[in-house]
N, C-alpha and C positions, 0 to 999 in steps of 0.2 A: 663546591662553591657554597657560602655562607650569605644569606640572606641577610638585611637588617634586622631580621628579629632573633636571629640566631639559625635559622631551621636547615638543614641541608638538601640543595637542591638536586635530587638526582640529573648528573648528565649522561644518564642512559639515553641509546636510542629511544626515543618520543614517540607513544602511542597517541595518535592523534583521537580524541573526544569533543565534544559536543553537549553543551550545557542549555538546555532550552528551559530559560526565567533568565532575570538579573535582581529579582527580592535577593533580601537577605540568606534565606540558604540556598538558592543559585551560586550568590559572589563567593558563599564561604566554601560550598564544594569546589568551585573554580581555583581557586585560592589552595587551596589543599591539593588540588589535583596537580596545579604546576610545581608543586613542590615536591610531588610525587615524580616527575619529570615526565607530564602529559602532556602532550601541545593539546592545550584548553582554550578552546573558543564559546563566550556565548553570543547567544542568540536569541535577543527580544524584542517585540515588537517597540516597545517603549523604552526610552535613557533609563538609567540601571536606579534598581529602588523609586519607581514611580508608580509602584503596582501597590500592593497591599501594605508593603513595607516602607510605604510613604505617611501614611496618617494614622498611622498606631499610636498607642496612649507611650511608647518607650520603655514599659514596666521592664524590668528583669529580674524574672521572678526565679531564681532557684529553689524557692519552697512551694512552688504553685502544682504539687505531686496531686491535687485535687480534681476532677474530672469534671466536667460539666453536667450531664449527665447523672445523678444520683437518688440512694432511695427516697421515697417521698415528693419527689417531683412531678411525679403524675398526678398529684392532688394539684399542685398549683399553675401547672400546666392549662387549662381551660379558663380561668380569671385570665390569662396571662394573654392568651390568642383573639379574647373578645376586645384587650383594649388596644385600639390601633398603635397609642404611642410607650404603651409599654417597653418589658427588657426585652419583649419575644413576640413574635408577631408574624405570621404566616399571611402574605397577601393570597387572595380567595382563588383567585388566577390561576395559582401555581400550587394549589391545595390536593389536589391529586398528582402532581409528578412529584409533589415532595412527601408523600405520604409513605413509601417506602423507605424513607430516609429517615422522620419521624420514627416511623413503628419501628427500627433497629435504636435510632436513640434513647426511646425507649426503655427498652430491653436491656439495654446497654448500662440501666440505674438500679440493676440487679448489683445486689453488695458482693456475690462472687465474680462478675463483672469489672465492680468498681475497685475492687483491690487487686484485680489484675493491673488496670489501668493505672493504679498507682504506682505499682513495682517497676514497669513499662516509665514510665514517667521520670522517677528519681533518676537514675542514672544520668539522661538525656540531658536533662535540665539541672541537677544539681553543680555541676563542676562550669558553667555558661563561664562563669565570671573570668574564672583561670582561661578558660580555652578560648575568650574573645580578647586576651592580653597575650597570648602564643600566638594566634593570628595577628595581631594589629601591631604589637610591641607598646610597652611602658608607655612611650609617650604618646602617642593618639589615642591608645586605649585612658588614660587619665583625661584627655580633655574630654573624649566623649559619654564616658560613664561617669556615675553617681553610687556610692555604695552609704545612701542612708538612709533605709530602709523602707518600710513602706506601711502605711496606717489605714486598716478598715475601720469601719465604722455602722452602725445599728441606730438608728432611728427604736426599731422595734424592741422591748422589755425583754422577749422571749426567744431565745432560738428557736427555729422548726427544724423538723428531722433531718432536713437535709444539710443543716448546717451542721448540727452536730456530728454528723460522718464525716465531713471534712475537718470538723477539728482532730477526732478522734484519727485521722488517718496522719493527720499531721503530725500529732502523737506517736503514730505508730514508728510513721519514718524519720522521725529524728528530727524536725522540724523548729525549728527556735520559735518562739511564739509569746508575749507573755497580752495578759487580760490589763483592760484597764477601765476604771471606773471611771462614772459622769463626767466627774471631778478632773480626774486626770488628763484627759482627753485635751484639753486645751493648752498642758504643757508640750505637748505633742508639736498642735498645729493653734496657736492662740485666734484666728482668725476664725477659727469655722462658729457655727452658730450653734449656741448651747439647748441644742433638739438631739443631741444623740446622745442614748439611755448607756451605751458600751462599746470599749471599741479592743481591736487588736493590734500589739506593731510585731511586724516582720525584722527583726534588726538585720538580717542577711540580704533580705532583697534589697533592689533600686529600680535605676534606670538608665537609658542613654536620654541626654539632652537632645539629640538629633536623628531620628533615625534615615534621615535622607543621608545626613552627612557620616553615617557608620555605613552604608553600602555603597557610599563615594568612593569613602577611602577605603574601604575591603577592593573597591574594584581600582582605584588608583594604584596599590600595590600588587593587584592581579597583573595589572598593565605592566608597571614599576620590571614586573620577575618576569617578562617575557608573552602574558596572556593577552589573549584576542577579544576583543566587543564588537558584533556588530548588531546593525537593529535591523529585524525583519521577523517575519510571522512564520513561523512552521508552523505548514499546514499537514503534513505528513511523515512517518518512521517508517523505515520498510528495512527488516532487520534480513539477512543474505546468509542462504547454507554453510556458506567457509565463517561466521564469525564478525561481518563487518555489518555496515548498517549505514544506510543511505538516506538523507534528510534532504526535504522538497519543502522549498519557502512559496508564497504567496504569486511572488515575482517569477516562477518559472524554472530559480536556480534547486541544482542539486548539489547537495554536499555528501562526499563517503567519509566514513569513519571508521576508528575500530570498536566506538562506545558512544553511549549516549546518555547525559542526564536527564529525565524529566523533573525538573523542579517549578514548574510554569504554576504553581498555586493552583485557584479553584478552575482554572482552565487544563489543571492534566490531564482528565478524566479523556477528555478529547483524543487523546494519545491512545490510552490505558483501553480503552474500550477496542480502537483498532488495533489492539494486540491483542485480544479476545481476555483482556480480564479487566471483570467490571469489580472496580471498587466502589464503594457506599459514599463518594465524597460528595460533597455539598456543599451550598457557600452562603456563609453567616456571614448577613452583610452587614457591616458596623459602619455607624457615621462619629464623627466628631467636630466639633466647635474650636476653634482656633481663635484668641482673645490678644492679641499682641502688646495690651499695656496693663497685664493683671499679671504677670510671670511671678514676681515677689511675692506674691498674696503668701504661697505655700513654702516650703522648704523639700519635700517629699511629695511623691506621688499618694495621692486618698484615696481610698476604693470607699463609694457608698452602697455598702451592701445590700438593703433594703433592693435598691433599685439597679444593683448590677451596672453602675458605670464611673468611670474613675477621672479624678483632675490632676492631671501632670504637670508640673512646673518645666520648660523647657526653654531654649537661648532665645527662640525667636517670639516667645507668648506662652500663656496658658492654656494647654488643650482639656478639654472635655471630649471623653471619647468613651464609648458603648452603646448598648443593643441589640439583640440580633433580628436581624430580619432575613426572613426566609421569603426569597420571590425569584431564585436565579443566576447568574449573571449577566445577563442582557436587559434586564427591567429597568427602565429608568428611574432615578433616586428620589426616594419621599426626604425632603428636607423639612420637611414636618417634625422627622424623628430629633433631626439637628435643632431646631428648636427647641424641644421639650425637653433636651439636654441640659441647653442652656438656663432653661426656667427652674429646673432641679437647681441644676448650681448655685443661681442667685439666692435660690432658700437655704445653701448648704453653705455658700458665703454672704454672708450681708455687706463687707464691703467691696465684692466685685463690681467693676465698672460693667463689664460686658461691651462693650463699641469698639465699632471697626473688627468686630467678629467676622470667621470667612467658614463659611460650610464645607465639608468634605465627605465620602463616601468609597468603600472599600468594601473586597471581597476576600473574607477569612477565608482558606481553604479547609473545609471540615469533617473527619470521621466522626460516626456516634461515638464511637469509644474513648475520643479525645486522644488518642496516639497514632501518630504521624504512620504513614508508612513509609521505611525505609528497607530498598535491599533491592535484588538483580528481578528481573521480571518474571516471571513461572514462565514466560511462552520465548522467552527472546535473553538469553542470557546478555546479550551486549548491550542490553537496555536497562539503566539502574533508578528507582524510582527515589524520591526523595519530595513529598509533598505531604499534605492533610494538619500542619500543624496548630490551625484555629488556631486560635488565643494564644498561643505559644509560638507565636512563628521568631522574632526576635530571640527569644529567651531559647530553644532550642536549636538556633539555626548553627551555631557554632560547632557543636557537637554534632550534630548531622555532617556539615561539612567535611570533618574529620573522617565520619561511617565512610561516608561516600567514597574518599578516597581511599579506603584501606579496600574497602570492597572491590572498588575497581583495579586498584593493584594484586588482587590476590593474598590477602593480610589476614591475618585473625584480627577482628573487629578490636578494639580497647574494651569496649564494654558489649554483653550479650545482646545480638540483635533478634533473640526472635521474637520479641514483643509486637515487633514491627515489621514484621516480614508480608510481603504481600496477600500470599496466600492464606493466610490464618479467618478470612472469610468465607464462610461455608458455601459452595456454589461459585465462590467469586473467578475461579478460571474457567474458560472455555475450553473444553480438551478439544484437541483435534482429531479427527480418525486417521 
């Protein structure tokens, strides 16, 4: 049987599975999975893409192989914690249960580190573009995506160290990249305001205009090919000697399976921990500014480098979106940060209106090392993890989806997964006796 996009749908006997998220690499593994010939259901508490993958900036960054994480950050690291509305800001609260999380991030800006983390990186993310056009087909994927590239930009005269390693890595891996002076900047983006000393374009990268409306329609054609949505909370995995694995929602129900996704973002750990392996996630909590009658200002997405946050032109308005705030998932939102967004941008554009702005808040799910974990669980073979992509969760979720399914069919991967294998943290499983 041949799908609208082409792909063939196995109608083998249906191993029934279990997808808990509906972000963006929830719908993509789902999506892959029934095409794999899975009876795929997910399972979120929230309509599908109202989690993380609702107020993202859209970038899609196939050249973004640069980690967050890098050398010379620990000089700027302490400037960064004392200013509340900074790129980076640990509330005081939550300063010791995030303090293990920190000291691995760290660590993690070690350059034998950070070029792991690149290698790990390209593959995932370089082919997004293709692999969210095999998922979607031609024509939804052209309405929703943008391929015209994407422009940073420096306030500051000088790079510091840690820019330099990400250019130099960009270099390394192949990265299209070209420099542009004062001057040139404004053929770029003519609107922005003549305060940035140099800037960079991406001509490979873009964006989706929508990211609500890309995990719609990932799940519209989930549906379309046979798949299941329902909403409700797992609150429980309990994986079973023969192979199969049993999911307990909120409400009381049980569901059996022969597999299960965890792709639930900064909430997997919740999971991951009751299968005795603790991974290092944590959640970079980003806000953004939503501006509904400034879209035209830009042409492309802008990264202002200086200050680590980017303006995306998209269908419904103009987003301003970055930050990270470390305080949890349960802390209620400083829209303080969504402010001091906004008041960046208006010095980054002189003619934005800014009114009728709407504030928003989100939970990146995040490794120090900047790469996702992907692959089977060390404690629960029927349990496949697929979470941690911070900043990359759009840009990588395609290509995850793809992992997800080959893995749980029993496949040699397309591309090598052990970057991302669960266990490649030291300590991180619990053996059992």
């Amino acid at each position: 049987m041949e799908t609208e996009q082409g792909a063939e749908l196995n109608t083998t006997q249906p191993r029934k599975i279990i997808i808990v998220g509906a972000g963006a690499v929830g719908a993509a593994a789902a999506l892959n999975l029934r095409r794999k010939g899975f009876e795929a259901t997910i399972i979120d508490p929230d309509p599908p893409g109202h989690g993380c993958s609702f107020g993202n900036a859209g970038a899609i960054s196939p050249g973004s192989v640069v980690p967050i994480a890098l050398p010379g950050m620990i000089m700027q690291t302490p400037r960064w914690l004392i200013d509340p509305l900074g790129p980076l800001f640990v509330r005081w609260r939550y300063t010791l249960k995030a303090a293990p999380w920190l000291m691995r991030w760290l660590s993690a800006s070690r350059m034998t580190q950070v070029s792991r983390s690149a290698e790990g990186l390209k593959p995932l993310i370089g082919p997004t573009f293709n692999e969210y056009e095999k998922l979607l087909g031609p024509t939804a994927f052209h309405s929703l995506f943008r391929q015209q590239g994407q422009l940073y930009v420096w306030e500051s005269e000088h790079p510091s160290r840690s820019e330099l390693v990400g250019h130099e890595l960009r270099a390394k891996h192949g990265i299209e990249f070209h420099w542009l002076q004062r001057e040139e900047i404004s053929q770029y983006e003519p609107a922005l305001a003549p305060i940035f000393a140099r800037g960079m374009f991406l001509p490979n990268n873009g964006q989706t205009v929508q990211p609500l409306k890309l995990v719609e329609t990932i799940i519209d054609q989930f549906r379309a090919e046979g798949g299941a949505v329902e909403q409700g909370r797992v609150v429980g995995i309990h994986p079973h000697d023969d192979g199969t694995v049993s999911i307990t929602l909120d409400d009381g129900r049980s569901v059996e399976a022969t597999g299960v996704v965890i792709a639930a973002g900064a909430r997997s750990s919740d999971f991951t921990k009751s299968l005795g392996v603790n991974i290092p996630l944590e959640t970079e909590r980003g806000y953004h500014v939503m501006l509904p009658n400034d879209a035209s200002l830009i042409r492309r997405p802008v990264v202002h480098a200086d200050r680590a946050f980017i303006v995306s032109p998209m269908t419904d308005g103009l987003r301003v979106a970055g930050t990270v705030e470390i305080a949890g998932v349960d802390a209620p939102p400083d829209f303080g940060r969504a402010t001091s967004l906004l008041h960046h941008a208006k010095s980054m554009f002189p003619e934005l209106r800014g009114d009728q702005s709407s504030d928003w808040m989100g939970l990146r799910p995040s490794i120090p090392d900047s790469v996702p974990v992907i692959g089977r669980c060390p404690t629960a073979r029927s349990v496949i993890f697929a979470f941690g992509h911070g900043h990359l969760g759009i840009t990588g979720a395609a290509m995850t989806g793809r992992l997800v399914a080959e893995i749980a069919n029993d496949e040699e991967p397309s591309i090598d997964i052990a970057a991302y294998r669960p266990d490649r943290f030291f300590g991180s499983v619990r053996r059992s006796a």
